[in-house]
N, C-alpha and C positions, 0 to 999 in steps of 0.2 A: 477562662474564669474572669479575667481581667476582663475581657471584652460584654460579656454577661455584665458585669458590676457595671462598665460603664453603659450598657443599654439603659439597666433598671433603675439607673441617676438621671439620664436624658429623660425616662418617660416619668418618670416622680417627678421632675421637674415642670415637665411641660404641662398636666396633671394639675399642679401648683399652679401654673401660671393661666388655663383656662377656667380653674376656681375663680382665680381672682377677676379675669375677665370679666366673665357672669357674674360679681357681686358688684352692686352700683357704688361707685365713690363720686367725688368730686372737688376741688379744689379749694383753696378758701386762703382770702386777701383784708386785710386788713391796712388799710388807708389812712394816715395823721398828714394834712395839709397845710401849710399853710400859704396865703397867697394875696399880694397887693395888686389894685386896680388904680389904672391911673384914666376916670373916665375920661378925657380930654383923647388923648392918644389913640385910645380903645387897645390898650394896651397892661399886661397883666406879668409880674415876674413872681414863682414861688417855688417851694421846697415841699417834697413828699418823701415818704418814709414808706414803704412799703412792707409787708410780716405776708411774706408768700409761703403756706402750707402747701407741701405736695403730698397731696393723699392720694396720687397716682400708683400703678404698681410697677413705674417705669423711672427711670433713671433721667433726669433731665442737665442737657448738657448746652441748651439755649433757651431764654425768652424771648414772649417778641411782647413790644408794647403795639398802643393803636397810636397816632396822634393825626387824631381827625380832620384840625383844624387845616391839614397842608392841602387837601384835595382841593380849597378856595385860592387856585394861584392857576394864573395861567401856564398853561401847558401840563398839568395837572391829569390824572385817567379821570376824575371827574370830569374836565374840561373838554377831553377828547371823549368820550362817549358823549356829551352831550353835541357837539358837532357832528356826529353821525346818526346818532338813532332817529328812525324815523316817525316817532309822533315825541318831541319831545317835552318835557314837564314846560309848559309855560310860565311858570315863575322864575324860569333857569335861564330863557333865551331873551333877547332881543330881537329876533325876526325867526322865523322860521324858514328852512330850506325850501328854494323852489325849484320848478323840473330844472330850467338852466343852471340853475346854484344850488346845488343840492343838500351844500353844509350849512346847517343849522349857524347861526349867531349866538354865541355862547356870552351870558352878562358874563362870567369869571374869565374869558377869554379878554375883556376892558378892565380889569382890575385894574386900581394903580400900586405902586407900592403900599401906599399907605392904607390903600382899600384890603389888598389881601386879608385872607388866615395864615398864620405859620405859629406851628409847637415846636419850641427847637427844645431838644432834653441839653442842659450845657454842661453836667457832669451825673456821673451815675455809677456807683459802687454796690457793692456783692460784700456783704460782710465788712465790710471797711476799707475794701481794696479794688482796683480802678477792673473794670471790663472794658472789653473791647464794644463797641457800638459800629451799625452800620446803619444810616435812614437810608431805605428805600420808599420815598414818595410817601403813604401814608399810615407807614408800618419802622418802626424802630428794632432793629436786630440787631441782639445782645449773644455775646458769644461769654459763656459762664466763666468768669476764674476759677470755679471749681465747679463740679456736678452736685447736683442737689437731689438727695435717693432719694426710695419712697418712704412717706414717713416721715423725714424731715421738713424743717423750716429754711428760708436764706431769707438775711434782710437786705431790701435794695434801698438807699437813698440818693436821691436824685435834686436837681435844683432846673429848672426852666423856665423858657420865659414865651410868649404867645402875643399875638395879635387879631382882635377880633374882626371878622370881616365884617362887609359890608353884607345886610341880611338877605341870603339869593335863597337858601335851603335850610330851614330847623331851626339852625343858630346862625348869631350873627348880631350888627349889630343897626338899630334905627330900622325895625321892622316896620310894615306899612302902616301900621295904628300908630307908629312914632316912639314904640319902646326903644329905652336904650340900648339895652344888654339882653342879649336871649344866648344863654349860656349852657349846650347842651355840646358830648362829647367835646368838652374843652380840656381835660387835664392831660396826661400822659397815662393811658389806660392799659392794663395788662390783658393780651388776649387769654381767652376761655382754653385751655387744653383738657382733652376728656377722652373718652373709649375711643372716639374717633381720629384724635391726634390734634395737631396745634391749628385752631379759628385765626387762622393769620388774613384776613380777607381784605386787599385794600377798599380803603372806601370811595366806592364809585357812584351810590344814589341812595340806598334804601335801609336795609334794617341792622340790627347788631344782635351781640351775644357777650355775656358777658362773666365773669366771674363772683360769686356770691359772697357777701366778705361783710364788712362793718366799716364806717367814714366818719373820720374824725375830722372836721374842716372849721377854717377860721378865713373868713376874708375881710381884705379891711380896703372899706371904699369912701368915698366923701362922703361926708353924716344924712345929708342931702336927698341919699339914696335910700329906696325902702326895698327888702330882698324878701322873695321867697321862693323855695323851692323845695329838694332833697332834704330830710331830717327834721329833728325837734332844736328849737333854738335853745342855747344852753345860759343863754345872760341876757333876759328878755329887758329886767330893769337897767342894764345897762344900754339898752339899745331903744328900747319905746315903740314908734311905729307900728303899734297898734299889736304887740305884742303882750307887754307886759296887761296881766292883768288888774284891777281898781286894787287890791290888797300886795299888790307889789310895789314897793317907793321907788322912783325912778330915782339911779345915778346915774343918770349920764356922761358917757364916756369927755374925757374934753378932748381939747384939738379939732383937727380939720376932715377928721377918717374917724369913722366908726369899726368895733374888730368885731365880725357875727363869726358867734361862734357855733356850727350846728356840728350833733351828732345824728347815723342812721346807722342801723342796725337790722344785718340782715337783708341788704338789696343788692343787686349786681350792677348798679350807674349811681352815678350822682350828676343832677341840674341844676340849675339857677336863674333866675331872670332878675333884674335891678332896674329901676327907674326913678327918677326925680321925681317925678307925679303920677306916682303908684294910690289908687285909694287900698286900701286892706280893710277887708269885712271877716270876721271871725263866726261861721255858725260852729255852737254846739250843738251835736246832735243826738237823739234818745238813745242811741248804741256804746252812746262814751266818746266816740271818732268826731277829731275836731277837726272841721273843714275850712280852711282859708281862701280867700279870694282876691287875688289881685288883678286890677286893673287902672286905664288912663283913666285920673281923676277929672275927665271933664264931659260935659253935659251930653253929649253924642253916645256916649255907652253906661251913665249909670244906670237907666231903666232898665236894658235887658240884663245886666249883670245883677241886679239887683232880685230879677224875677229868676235868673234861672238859680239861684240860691236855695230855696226849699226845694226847687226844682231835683238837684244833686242830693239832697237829704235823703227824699225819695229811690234814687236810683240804688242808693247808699243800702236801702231797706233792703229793696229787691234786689242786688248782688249779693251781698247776706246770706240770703234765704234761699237761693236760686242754684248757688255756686258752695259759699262756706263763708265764715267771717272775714271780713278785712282787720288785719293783727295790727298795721302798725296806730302810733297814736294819733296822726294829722296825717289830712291828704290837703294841697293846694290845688286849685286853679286858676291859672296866671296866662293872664294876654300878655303873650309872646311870641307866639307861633306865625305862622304861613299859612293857615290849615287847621289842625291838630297834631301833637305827636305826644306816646307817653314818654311818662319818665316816670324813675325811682320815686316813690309818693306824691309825683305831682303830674299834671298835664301841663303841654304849653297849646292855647287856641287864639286863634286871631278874631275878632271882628266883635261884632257886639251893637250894630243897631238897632238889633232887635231881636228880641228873643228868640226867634225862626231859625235866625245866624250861627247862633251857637249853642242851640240846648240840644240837637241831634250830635254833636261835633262832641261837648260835653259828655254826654251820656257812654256815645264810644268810645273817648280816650279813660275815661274814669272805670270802664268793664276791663280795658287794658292793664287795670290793678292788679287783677286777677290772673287773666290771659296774655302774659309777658312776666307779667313783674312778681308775680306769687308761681305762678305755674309756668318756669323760664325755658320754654320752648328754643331751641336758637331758632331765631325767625328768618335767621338769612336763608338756611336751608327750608326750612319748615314755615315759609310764611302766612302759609294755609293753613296751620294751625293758631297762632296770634291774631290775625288778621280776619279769618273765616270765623273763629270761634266766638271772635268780641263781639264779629255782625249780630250771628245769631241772639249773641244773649242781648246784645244792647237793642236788637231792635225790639226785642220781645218786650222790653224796659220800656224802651218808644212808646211802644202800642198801647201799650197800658196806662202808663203814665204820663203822658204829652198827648198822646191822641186820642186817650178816652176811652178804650176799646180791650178786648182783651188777650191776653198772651199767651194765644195758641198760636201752634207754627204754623206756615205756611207758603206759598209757591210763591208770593206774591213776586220775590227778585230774582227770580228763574232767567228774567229777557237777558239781560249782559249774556251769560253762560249761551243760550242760543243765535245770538247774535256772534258771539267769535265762533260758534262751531259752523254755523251760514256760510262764516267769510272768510275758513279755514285760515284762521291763524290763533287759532289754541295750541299751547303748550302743555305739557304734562306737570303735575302740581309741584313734582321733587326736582323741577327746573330751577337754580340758585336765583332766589330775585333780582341780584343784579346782572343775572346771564340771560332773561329773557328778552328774546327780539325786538318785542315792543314795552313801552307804558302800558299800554291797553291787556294786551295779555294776563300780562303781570298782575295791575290791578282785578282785572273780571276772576282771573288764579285764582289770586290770594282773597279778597274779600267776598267774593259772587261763590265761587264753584267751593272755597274755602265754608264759607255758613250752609252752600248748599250740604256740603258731607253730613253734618248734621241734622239739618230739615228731613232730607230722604233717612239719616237712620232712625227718624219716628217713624217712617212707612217701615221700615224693615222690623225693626224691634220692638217699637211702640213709647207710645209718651212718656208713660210711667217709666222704661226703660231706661230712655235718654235724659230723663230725669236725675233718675237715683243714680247713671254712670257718671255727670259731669259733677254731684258731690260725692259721690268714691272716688275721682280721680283727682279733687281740690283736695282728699282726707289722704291719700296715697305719697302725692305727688306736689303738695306745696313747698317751697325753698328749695328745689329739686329742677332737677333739668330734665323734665318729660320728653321721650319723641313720639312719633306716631305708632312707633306698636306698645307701646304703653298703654294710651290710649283704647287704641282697637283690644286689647286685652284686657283692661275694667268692662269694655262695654260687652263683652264675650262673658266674661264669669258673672257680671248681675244681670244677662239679660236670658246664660245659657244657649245662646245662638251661636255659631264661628261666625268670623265677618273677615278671614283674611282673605277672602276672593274680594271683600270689597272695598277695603284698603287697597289692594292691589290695583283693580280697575279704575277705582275712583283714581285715586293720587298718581300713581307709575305709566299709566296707558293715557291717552286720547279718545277709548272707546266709548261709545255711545251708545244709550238707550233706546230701543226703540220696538216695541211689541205690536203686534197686531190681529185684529178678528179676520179671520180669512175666509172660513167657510162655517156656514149656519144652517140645519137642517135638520127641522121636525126639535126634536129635542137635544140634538148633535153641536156640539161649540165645538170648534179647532182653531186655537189661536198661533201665532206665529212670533219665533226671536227675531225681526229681519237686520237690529243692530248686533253688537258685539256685544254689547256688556249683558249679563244676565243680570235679573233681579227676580222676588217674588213678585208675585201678580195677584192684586183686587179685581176682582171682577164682580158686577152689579147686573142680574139679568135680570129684564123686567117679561113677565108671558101674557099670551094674547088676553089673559083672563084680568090683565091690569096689576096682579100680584107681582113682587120681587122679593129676588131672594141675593143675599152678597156672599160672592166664595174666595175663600182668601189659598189659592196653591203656592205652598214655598219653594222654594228653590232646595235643590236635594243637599246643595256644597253647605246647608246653615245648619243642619241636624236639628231643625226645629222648628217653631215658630215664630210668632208672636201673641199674645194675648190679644184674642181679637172674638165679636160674638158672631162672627163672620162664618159659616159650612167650610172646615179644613178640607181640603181635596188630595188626593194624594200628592206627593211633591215631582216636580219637575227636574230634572237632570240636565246642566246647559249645555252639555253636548247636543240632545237632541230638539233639532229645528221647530218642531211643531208637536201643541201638547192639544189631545182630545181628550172633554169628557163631557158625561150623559146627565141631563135635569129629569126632573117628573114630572113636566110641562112643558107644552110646544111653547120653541121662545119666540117671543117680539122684538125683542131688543136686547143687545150685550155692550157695555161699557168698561173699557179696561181702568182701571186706577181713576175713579169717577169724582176725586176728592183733586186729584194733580201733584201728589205729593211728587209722582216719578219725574225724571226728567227726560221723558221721552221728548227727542224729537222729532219725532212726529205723529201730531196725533189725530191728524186724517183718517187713519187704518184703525182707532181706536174704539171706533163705535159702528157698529151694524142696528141698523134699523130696518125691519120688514117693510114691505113695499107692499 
């Protein structure tokens, strides 16, 4: 009987504990900063207070922080991977390896002291009472003075102090435009814990993940300085610089340092960027959403920063409408970057002599509002989703709005994708970003094969489909940590297709598309799978009589369709090799997917012509 009792407790338990599984939670952090800047130094000491919720259904008996800034030191894993990989980020090296000297010239390998990054945490308590800490390179482990269940709270405060590096990657500082301060992964950041377990990922190149929470931030720097980034300013009259509005009376703060005090609510990062000769441009825009602009206040970039201004209003429309609303109350964009990268309500982008420079640069880190920072994919694992998804919608934004043209999908960025399958060194999508082989990969991954997942599911699903899926899955899944069977399961219930063969194939595998017309006779088509991946097939047969007709056969693993005015044929089974079937016309010609959605490669075998 004893033995009985204790079965039917083990499995009520375990019962219990795969309910909770399957019910989505997530964690939630709450940030009060405060922090001084000694621009001279490039050096910063301050105090954070942390209110960590564990709405886990696990017991936690360590944290880990991030502190990003240390990966800028020589002998660093950032340092060491960038001496080995073999096409390395040219922003990062000094020379590049050659066949006799094959290590790559790493700029953080020349740091000096005073050039470095370093986040040192200098005390850090749990409730009032000291834990144990261990840094490992550019991760902080914290061993709990007590466990924190599920359900409760622990409050951590801490005091550190950091030095901004010289600007190689993101942040940093005296970026090539001459910013001061490009302030991004600079605090002492908590990693993300969730179904999967602790994102303790050091930082060796690429993306983050983060916990979703609320920031309370105060930084006080030389009055000198004009700041924007993360949050709404909360004492614009005390600060000026092109915040406070004509009906706000300026007090300005006295002394030597100004104290900005922002709050954000609701984001998983906080940035910053600061400069002496910052211009600030404030558009209101018809949605309520106030867009700010920073940049170098001199003659080389106000014209393009100036034009891409409505520019972003625009893009603002069409995110909107495309996606779902943008909630918070200001977004910035501020020249600081290397590039572009988002952040928490702001982007950082470099350059600006001309509109060209950065209104394509603009447009995708600003769709990253959405795809990161509303809908908080972890991108380290998943950078195919952050990265693939912003292409798609921002180029769509492009087309329309900068090129004139309109924003229907299309093939147009197919080449990267067949140019690494050419030169076989593709990788499979659910490759960690920082694990893949090359830059090249990685990028063609995440942004090329990443937008393609999209593009090809209008051939599978259809427009309309892919449409109404990516605002179900902004009305689902916003302030939320989506992954990819999320995803593929809005676009399954609005579109009534399955699509886990194609999540599967696309992301997990290396296989390849590739169909072909093999045999044509009298009125007889026989086409052929000669790749792995299966798909449905469009096909366009035109007869000797000049007439065509377009047949759309699905693939049998999608239990359906698509909405198409296209003669449905019976459905194909990807088991079997070669699919026959019979017209009411002797044919001339057959053309497989005549439009190029697929990404066959190769489309030699694609089109039969009579002779």
């Amino acid at each position: 009987m004893k033995n009985l009792f204790t079965l039917l407790f083990l499995t009520s338990s375990l019962l219990v504990n795969a309910q909770n599984n399957t019910s989505y939670w997530q964690q939630h952090v709450d940030y009060t900063m405060d922090v001084d800047v000694d621009v001279e130094k490039y050096q910063y000491t301050g105090t954070q207070k942390l209110v960590y919720a564990n709405n886990s259904p696990d017991v936690l008996n360590r944290v880990f922080y991030h502190l990003y800034f240390n990966a800028f030191q020589p002998g660093s894993e950032m340092d060491s991977r960038l001496e080995d990989i073999i096409d390395p980020d040219g922003r990062m090296v000094v020379n590049k390896g050659t066949r006799e000297n094959p290590k790559n010239e790493s700029r953080i390998a020349t740091l000096k002291p005073n050039e470095i990054g370093y986040l040192n945490v200098l005390s850090l308590t749990q409730n009032g009472k000291k834990v144990q800490t261990n840094v490992e390179g550019t991760i902080l482990v914290v061993d709990l003075v007590s466990p924190i269940p599920p359900g409760k709270k622990a409050v951590f405060e801490l005091t550190f102090e950091g030095q901004v590096p010289v600007h190689i990657r993101r942040a940093g500082r005296n970026n090539e435009d001459g910013v001061a301060l490009s302030m991004a992964q600079w605090y002492p950041k908590m990693a993300e814990y969730d179904f999967e377990g602790w994102h303790d990922d050091p930082y060796i190149a690429r993306e983050f993940h983060g916990v979703w929470g609320n920031f309370d931030v105060t930084i006080h720097i030389d009055k000198t300085y004009t700041i924007g980034g993360t949050g709404v300013l909360q004492n614009p009259q005390e600060i000026g610089h092109g915040y406070a509005t004509k009906s706000q009376k300026l007090n300005l703060q006295k002394g030597k340092k100004l104290a900005w005090h922002f709050k954000a609510k609701n984001v998983h990062d906080y940035s910053w960027a600061a400069d002496a000769n910052f211009a600030h441009d404030v558009l209101q825009t018809a949605s309520g959403t106030k867009l700010h602009f920073f940049y170098k206040n001199i003659d080389t970039y106000k014209k393009a920063w100036k034009e891409v201004q409505p520019l972003t209003e625009k893009a603002l429309e069409y995110f909107n409408s495309a996606i779902g609303p943008y909630p918070w109350e200001q977004y910035s964009v501020i020249q600081a970057g290397d590039g572009g990268m988002e952040y928490a309500m702001c982007t950082f982008v470099a350059g600006g002599k001309n509109l060209n420079e950065i209104a394509g640069t603009v447009f995708h880190e600003f769709a990253h509002a959405w795809f990161q920072h509303l809908l908080a994919t972890n991108e380290s694992k998943h950078s195919w989703m952050d990265e693939g998804f912003t292409t798609y919608i921002s180029t769509l934004a492009s087309n329309k709005i900068v090129e004139g043209g309109n924003d229907t999908p299309n093939s147009n960025g197919y080449r990267g994708y067949y140019y690494i399958v050419k030169n076989d060194f593709e990788e499979p999508l659910t490759t960690h970003s920082d694990r893949f082989h090359t830059n090249t990969a990685f990028g063609i991954a995440s942004y090329t094969k990443g937008s393609m997942f999209l593009t090809q599911l209008n051939y599978i699903i259809g427009e309309e489909n892919v449409k109404a899926a990516l605002k179900q899955y902004y009305a689902d899944f916003k302030f939320k940590h989506p992954t990819p069977n999320d995803f593929k399961r809005i676009a399954e219930k609005v579109s009534g297709i399955h699509l886990d063969w194609y999540l599967n194939e696309w992301t997990e595998t290396k296989h390849t598309i590739d169909y072909a017309v093999v045999k044509v006779e009298g009125t007889s088509i026989t086409l052929a799978r000669a790749g792995k991946m299966p798909m449905p097939i469009d096909v366009t047969v035109t007869y000797i009589d000049g007439t065509s007709e377009d047949f759309n056969i699905p693939l049998r693993m999608m239990r359906g369709t698509k909405p198409t005015t296209a003669i449905i044929l019976k459905d194909w089974a990807w088991a079997y090799p070669t699919y026959t079937f019979t017209t009411k016309k002797e044919v001339a010609k057959v053309e497989i997917d005549p439009l190029g959605f697929m990404a066959d490669i190769d489309k030699t075998n694609n089109t039969y012509s009579k002779k």
